[in-house]
NUFI-948820 format. One record per residue (C-alpha): x, y negated, z. Coordinates in steps of 0.001 Angstrom, whole numbers, plus 500000, padded with zeros to 6 digits. Layout:
N
<r xx="X" yy="Y" zz="Z"/>
...
END
This chain:
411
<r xx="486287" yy="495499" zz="520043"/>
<r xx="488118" yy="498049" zz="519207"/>
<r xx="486910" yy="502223" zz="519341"/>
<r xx="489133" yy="505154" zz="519583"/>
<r xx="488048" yy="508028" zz="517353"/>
<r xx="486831" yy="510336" zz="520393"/>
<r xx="484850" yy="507169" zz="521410"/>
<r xx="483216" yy="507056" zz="517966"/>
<r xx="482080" yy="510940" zz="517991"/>
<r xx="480848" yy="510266" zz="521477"/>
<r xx="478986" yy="507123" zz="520221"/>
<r xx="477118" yy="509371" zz="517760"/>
<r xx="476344" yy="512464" zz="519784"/>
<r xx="474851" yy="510334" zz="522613"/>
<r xx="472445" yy="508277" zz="520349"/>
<r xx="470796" yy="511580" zz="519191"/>
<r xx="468644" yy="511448" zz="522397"/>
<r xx="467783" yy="508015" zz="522183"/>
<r xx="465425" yy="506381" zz="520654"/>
<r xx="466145" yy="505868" zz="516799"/>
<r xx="467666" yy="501974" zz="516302"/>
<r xx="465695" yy="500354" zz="513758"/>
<r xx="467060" yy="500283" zz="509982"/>
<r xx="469119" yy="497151" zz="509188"/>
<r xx="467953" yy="494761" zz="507148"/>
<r xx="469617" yy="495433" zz="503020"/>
<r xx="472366" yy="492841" zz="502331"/>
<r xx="471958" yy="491272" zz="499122"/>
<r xx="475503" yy="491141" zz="496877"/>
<r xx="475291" yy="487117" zz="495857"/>
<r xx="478964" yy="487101" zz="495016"/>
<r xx="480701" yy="489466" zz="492406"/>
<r xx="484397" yy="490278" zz="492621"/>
<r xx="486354" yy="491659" zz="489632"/>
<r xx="489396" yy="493030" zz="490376"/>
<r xx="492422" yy="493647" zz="487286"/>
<r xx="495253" yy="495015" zz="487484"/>
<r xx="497574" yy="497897" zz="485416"/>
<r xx="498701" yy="499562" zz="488350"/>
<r xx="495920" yy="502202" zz="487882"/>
<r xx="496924" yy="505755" zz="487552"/>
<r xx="495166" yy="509527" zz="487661"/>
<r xx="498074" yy="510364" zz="490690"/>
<r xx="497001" yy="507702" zz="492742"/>
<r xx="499088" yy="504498" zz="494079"/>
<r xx="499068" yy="501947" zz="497000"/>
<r xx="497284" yy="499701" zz="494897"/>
<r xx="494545" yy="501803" zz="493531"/>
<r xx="494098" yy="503333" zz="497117"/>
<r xx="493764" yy="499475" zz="498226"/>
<r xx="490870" yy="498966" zz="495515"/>
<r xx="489428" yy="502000" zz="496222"/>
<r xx="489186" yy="501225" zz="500151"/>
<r xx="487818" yy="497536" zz="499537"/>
<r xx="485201" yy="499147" zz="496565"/>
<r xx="483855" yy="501031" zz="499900"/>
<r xx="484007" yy="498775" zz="502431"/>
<r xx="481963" yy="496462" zz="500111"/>
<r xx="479435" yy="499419" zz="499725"/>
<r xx="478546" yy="498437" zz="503130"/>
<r xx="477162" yy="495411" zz="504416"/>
<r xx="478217" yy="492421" zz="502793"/>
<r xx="477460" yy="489978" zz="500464"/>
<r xx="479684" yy="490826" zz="497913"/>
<r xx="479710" yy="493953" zz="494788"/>
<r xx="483000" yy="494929" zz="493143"/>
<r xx="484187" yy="495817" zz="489431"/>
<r xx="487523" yy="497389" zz="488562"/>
<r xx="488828" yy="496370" zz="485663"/>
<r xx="492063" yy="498398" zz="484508"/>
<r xx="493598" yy="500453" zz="481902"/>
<r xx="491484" yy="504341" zz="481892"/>
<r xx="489241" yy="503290" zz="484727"/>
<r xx="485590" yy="505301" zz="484720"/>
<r xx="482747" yy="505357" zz="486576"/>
<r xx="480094" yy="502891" zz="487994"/>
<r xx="481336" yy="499292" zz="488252"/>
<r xx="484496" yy="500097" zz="486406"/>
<r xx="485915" yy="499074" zz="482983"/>
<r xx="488911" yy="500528" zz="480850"/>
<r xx="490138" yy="497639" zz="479470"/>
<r xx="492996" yy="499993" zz="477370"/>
<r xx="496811" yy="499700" zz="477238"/>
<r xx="500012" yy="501369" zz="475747"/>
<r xx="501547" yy="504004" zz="477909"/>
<r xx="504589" yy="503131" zz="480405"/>
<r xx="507346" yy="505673" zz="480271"/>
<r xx="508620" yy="506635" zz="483588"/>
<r xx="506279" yy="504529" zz="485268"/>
<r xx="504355" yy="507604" zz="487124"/>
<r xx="501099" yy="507373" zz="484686"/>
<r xx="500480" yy="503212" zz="484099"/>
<r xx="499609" yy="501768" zz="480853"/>
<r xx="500198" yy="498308" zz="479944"/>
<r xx="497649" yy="495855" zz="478772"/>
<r xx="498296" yy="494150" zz="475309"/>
<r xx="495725" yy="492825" zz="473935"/>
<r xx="494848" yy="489643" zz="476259"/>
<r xx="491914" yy="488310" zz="474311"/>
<r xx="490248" yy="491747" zz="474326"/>
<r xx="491227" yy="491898" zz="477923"/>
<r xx="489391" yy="488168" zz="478853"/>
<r xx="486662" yy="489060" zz="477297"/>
<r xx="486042" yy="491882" zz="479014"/>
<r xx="486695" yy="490341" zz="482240"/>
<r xx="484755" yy="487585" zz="481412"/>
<r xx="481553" yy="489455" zz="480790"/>
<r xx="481236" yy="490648" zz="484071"/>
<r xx="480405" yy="487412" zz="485078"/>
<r xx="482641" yy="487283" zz="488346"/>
<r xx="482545" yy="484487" zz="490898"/>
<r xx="486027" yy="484991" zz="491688"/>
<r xx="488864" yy="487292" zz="489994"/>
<r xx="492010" yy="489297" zz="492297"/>
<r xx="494819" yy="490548" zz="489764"/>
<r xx="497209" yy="492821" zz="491238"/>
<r xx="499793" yy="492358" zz="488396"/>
<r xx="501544" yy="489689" zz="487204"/>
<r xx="501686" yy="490972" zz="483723"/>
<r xx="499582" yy="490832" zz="480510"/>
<r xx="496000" yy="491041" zz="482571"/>
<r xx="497075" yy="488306" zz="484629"/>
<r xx="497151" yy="486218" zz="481842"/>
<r xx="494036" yy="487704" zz="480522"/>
<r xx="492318" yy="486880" zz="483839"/>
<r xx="493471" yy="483518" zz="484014"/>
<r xx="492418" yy="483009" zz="480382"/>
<r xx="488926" yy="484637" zz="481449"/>
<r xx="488770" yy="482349" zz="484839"/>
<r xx="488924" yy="478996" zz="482761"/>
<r xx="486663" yy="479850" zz="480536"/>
<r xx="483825" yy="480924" zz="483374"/>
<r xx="484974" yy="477840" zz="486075"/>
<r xx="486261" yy="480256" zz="488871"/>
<r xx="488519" yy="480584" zz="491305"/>
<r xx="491397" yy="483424" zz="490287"/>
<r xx="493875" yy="485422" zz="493109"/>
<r xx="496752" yy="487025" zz="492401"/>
<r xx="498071" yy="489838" zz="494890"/>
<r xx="501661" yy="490295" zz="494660"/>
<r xx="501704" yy="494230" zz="494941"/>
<r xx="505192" yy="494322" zz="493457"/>
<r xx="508951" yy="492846" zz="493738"/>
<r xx="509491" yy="491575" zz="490388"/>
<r xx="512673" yy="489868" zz="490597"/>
<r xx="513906" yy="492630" zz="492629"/>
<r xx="513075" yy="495342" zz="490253"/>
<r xx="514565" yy="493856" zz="487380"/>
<r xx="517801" yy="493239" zz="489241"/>
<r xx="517932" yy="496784" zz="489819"/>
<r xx="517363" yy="497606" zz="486570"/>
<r xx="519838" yy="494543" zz="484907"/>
<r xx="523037" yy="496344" zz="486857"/>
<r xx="525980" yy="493899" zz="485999"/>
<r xx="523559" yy="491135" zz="484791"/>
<r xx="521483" yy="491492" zz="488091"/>
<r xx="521882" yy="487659" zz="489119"/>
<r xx="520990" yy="486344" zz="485874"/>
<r xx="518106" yy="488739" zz="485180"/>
<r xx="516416" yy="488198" zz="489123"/>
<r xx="516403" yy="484335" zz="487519"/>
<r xx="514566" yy="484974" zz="484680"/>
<r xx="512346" yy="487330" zz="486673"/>
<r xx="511622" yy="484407" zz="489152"/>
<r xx="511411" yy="481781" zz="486680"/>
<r xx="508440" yy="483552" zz="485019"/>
<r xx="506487" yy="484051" zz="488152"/>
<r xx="506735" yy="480602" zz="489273"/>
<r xx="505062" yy="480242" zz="485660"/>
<r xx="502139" yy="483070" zz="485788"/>
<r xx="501539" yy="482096" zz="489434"/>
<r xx="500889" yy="478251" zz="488650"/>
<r xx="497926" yy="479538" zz="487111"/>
<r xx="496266" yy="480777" zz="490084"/>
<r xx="494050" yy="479215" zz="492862"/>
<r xx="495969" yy="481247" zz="495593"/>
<r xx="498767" yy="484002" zz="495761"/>
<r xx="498685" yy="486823" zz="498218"/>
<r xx="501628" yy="488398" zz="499850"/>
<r xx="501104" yy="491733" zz="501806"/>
<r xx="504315" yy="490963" zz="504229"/>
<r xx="505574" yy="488000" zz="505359"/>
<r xx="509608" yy="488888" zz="503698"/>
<r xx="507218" yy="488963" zz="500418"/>
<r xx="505702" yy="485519" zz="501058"/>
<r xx="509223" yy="483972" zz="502133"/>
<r xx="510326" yy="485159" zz="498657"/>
<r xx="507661" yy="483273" zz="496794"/>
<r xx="507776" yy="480417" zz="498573"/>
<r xx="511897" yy="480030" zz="497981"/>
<r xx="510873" yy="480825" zz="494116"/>
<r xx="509506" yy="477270" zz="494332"/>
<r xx="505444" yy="479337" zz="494603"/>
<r xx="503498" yy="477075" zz="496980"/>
<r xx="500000" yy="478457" zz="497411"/>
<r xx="500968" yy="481511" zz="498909"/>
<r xx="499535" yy="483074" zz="502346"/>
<r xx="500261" yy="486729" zz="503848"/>
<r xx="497347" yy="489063" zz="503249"/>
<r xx="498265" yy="492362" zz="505023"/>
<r xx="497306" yy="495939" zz="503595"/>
<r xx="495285" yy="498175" zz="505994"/>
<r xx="494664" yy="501874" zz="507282"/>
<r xx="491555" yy="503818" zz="507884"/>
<r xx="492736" yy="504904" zz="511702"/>
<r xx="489977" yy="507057" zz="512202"/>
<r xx="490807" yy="508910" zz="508707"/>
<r xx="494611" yy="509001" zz="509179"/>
<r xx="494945" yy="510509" zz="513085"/>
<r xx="496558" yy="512507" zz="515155"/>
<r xx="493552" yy="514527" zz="515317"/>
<r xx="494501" yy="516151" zz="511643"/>
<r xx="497366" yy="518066" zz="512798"/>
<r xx="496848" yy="521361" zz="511182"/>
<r xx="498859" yy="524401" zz="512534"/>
<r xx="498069" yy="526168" zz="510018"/>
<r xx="498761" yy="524055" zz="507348"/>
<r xx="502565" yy="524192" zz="508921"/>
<r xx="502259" yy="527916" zz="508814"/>
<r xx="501917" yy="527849" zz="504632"/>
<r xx="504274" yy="525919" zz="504191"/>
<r xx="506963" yy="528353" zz="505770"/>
<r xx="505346" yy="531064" zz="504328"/>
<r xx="505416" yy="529208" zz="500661"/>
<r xx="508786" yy="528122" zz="500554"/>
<r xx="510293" yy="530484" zz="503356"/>
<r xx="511082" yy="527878" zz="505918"/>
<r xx="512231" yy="529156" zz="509642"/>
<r xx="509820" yy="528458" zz="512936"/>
<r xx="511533" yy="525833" zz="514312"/>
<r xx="511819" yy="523791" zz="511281"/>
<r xx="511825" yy="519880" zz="511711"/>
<r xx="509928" yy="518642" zz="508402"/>
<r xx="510503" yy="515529" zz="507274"/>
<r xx="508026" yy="513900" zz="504606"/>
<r xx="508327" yy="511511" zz="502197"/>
<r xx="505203" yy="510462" zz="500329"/>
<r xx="504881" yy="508800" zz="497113"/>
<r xx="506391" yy="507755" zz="493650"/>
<r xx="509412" yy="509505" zz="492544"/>
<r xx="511508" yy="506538" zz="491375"/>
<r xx="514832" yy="504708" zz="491632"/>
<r xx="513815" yy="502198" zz="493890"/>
<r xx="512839" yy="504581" zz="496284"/>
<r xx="516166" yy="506050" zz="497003"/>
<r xx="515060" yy="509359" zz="497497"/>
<r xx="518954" yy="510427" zz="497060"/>
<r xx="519579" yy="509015" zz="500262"/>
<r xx="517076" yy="511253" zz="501716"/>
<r xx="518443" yy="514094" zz="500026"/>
<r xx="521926" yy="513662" zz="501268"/>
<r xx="520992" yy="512920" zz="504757"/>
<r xx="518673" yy="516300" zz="505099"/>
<r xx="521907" yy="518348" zz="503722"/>
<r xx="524261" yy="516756" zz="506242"/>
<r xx="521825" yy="517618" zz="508809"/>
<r xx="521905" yy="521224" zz="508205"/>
<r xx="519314" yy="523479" zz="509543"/>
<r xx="516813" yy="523271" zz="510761"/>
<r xx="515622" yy="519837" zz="508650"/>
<r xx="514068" yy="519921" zz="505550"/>
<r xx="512223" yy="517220" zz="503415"/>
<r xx="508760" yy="517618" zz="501809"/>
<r xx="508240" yy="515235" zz="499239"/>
<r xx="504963" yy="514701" zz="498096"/>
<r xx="504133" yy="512674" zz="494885"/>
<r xx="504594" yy="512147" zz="490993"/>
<r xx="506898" yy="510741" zz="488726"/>
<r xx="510129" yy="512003" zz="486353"/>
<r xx="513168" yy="511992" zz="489247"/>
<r xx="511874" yy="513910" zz="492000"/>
<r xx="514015" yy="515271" zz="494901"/>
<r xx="515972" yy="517998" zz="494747"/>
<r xx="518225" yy="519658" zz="497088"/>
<r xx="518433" yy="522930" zz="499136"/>
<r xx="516487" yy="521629" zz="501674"/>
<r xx="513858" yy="520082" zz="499410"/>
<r xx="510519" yy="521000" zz="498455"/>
<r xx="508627" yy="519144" zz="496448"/>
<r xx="504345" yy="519491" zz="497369"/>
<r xx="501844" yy="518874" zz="494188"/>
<r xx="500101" yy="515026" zz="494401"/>
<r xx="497107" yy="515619" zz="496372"/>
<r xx="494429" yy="513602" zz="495403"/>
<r xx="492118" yy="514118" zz="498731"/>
<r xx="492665" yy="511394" zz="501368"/>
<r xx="491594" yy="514336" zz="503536"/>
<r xx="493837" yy="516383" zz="503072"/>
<r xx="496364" yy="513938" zz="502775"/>
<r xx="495940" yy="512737" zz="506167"/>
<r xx="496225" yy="516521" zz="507390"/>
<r xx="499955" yy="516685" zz="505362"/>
<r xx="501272" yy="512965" zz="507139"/>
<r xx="499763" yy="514403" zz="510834"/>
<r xx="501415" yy="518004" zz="510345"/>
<r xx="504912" yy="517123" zz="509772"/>
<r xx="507863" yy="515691" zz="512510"/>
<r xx="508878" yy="513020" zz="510730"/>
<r xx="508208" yy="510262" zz="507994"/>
<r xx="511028" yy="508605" zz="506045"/>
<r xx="511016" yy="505978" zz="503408"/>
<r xx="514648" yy="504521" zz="501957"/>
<r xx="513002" yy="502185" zz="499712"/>
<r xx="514061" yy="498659" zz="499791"/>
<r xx="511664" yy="496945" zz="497530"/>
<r xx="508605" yy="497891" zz="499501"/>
<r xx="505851" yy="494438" zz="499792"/>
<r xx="504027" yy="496041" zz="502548"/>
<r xx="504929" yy="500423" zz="502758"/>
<r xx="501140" yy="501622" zz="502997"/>
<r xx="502565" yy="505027" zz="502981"/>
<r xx="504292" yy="504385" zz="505786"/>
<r xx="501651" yy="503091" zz="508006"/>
<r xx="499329" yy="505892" zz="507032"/>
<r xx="501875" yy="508069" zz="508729"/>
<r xx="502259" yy="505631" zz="511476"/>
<r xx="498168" yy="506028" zz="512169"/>
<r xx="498912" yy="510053" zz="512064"/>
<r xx="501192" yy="509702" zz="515108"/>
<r xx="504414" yy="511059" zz="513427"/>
<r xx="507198" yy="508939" zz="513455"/>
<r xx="508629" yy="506756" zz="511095"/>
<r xx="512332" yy="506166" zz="509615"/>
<r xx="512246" yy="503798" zz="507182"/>
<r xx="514570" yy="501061" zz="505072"/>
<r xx="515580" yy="497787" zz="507224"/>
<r xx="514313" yy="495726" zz="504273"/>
<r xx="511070" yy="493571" zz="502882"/>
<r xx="507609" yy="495145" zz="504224"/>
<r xx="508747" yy="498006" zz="505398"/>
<r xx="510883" yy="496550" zz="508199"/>
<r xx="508146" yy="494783" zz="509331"/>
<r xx="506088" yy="497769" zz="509873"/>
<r xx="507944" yy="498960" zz="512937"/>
<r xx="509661" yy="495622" zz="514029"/>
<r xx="507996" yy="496058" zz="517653"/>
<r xx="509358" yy="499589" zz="518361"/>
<r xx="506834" yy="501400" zz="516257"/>
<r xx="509693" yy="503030" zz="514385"/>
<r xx="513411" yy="503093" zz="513327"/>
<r xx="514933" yy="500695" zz="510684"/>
<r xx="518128" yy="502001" zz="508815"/>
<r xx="520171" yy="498697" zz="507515"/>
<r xx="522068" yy="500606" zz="505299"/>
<r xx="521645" yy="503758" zz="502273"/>
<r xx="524422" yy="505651" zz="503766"/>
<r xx="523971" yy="508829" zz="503970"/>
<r xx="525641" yy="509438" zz="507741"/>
<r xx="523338" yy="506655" zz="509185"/>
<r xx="519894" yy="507980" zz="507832"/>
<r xx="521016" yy="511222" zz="508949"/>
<r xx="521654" yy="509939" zz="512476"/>
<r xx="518067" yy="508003" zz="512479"/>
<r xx="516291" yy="510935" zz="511872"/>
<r xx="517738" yy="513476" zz="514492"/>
<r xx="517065" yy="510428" zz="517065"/>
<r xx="513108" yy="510761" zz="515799"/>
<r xx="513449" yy="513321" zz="518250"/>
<r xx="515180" yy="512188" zz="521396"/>
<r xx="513155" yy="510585" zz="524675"/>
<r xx="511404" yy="507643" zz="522806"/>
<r xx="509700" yy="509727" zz="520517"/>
<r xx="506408" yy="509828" zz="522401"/>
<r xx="507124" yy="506035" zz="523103"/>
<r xx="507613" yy="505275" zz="519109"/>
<r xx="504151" yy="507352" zz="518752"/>
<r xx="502522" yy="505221" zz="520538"/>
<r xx="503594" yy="501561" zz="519533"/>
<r xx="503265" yy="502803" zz="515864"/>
<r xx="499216" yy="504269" zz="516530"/>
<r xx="498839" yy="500893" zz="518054"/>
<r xx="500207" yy="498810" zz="514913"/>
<r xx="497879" yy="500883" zz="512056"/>
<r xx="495077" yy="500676" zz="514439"/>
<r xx="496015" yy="496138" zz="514506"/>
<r xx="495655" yy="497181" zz="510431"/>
<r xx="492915" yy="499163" zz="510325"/>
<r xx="490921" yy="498228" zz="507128"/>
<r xx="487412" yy="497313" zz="509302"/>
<r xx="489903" yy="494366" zz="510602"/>
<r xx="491637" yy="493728" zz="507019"/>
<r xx="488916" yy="493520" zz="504728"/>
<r xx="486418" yy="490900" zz="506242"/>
<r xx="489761" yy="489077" zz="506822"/>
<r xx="490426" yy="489291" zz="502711"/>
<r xx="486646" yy="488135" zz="502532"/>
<r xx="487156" yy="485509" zz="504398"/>
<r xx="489948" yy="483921" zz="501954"/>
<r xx="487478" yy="484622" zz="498926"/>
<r xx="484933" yy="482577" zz="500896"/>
<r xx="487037" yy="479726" zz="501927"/>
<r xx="488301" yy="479656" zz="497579"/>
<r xx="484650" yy="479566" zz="496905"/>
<r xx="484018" yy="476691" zz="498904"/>
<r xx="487314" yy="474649" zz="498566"/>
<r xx="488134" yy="475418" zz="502518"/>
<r xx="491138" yy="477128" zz="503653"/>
<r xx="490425" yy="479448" zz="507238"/>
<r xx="492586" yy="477640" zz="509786"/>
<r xx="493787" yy="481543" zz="510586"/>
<r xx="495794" yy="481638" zz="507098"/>
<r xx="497228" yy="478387" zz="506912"/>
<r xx="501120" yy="478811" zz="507677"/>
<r xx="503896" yy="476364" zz="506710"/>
<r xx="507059" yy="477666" zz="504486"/>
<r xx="509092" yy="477585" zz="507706"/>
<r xx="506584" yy="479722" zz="509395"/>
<r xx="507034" yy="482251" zz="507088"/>
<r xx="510676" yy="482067" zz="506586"/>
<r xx="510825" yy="482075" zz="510452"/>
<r xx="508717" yy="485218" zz="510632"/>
END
């Protein structure tokens, strides 16, 4: 059952008068999880916040222990496993050496391996998974075939084949893919990738909530860039790159006119700019972070290549409405209401979505998207993800996950 966050406080404050509950018994970690991927950077990421949230939930009590292994990772239970710097990735490295790379993985002595890339250290990690006997998952964080359209311009058709034609040969390798939306699972399983189920992403709703909003947090930022009272400030939060479209953002804040602006907050080389643009620093804290996504009007997203748009539903759980891109996770997001989907990148129609953020159905919106992060909330996603490594352990599939290619096609 479900607890709001004033019900948790109040939980808390009235056991102080009770009689102390007796100390739970330890749970012993029998089964060892090694996670891999590249997507590991010093300015953050959806995946390395995912990693990051499952490393802690498995702090508490369950049977299993987690390692990171991943280019400049540090600290207890990780392993830098080394790679050749990305330009204009926002701070990745790639892998290169995949022997070093097995080996490394290997000698943690997993029961089961999760890559969240489908590069060099998946190979690695399906090298290092024969070798030990284990089962070996592979969470598609990422639209390949999409990206390298992008990227191929004129030769876009033939370059999405190639793209496709190499994950349906990395992915053979693996006991199970996971896809964090159901547009991304539909897209494997027309690649020709059959052992694919939807594994969502999650939220800490008690974290990100309403309950951050910080007046005076508003009040620096119009004294720091010299923004008007009644400004309406629109946030965008993450990497600065193509495929997030943050031109379209740009061009619908300027045909909006006063008194919009857009905070961007985030890293990479093509950041925003505009007059009515400010670009924030990367914040690091998840505290403060979910102050920043509760103190703002608005939260828009034109990306179209998003698998699942954690961002997004971290502003959701904040109780500021979202505009975000018709397309692949992020549509899914706020297909009951929770938010408004733009179908396009023109300019005139994002500009039109976000002065309706504040007409009569913003409370409305509010509510249906609080309701979604808190149907995500990581306390419900994790032992879910558990559960799959469980059923791979013992050969079983949950009856939960099983869905048939028309299922998710339909969905």
């Amino acid at each position: 059952m479900k607890q709001t966050h004033e019900a948790v406080g109040q939980g808390a404050r009235g056991q102080a008068d009770s009689v102390p509950p007796a100390l739970p018994t330890p749970v012993i970690a029998t089964r060892h999880l090694v996670d891999v991927t590249m997507f590991w950077s010093t300015t953050g990421g959806g995946v390395r916040r995912y990693l990051m949230r499952k490393r802690a939930a498995l702090h508490g009590p369950t049977s299993w222990r987690q390692t990171i292994v991943a280019p400049g990772a540090s600290g207890c239970g990780m392993v830098d496993c080394g790679g050749v710097p990305l330009p204009f990735s926002g701070g990745y490295c790639l892998p290169v050496r995949r022997a070093h790379a097995a080996r490394l993985i290997a000698e943690q002595r997993p029961d089961l391996i999760e890559v969240g890339d489908p590069y060099r250290l998946a190979w690695a990690a399906v090298d290092a998974a024969q070798r030990l006997g284990i089962p070996a998952v592979a969470f598609c964080h990422s639209n390949l075939p999409a990206m390298v359209a992008r990227l191929a311009g004129g030769a876009a058709r033939p370059a999405r084949r190639a793209a496709e034609a190499y994950l349906r040969r990395v992915y053979r390798s693996f006991d199970r893919v996971l896809a964090p939306s159901a547009a991304m699972a539909a897209e494997l399983l027309e690649m020709g990738i059959a052992h694919v189920e939807q594994q969502p992403l999650g939220v800490d709703s008690r974290d990100y909530h309403p309950c951050r909003r910080d007046p005076e947090l508003r009040d620096s930022w119009r004294a720091a860039f010299g923004l008007p009272a009644d400004a309406r400030l629109l946030l965008y939060a993450g990497r600065f790159a193509p495929e997030k479209n943050l031109p379209v953002l740009v061009a619908a804040i300027e045909r909006l006119g006063s008194p919009y602006y857009l905070l961007a907050i985030g890293d990479g080389l093509l950041p925003p700019r505009g007059r009515r643009v400010r670009v924030l620093a990367y914040e690091a804290s998840e505290t403060q972070l979910a102050k920043i996504y509760a103190s703002v009007d608005g939260f828009v997203h034109a990306g179209d290549q998003e698998t699942f748009g954690l961002s997004a539903l971290e502003a959701m759980a904040s109780g500021t409405p979202v505009v975000v891109r018709a397309a692949a996770g992020l549509a899914e997001l706020v297909d009951n209401g929770a938010g408004i989907a733009v179908a396009t990148a023109e300019a005139d129609e994002w500009a039109a979505a976000i002065a309706s953020l504040f007409d009569g159905q913003r409370e409305t919106r509010i509510r249906l998207a609080r309701a979604r992060a808190e149907s995500l909330d990581w306390r419900l996603v994790i032992p879910e993800l558990l559960a799959r490594y469980e059923d791979l352990l013992s050969g079983t599939q949950h009856p939960l996950t099983r869905r048939t290619e028309r299922q998710f096609i339909a969905a």
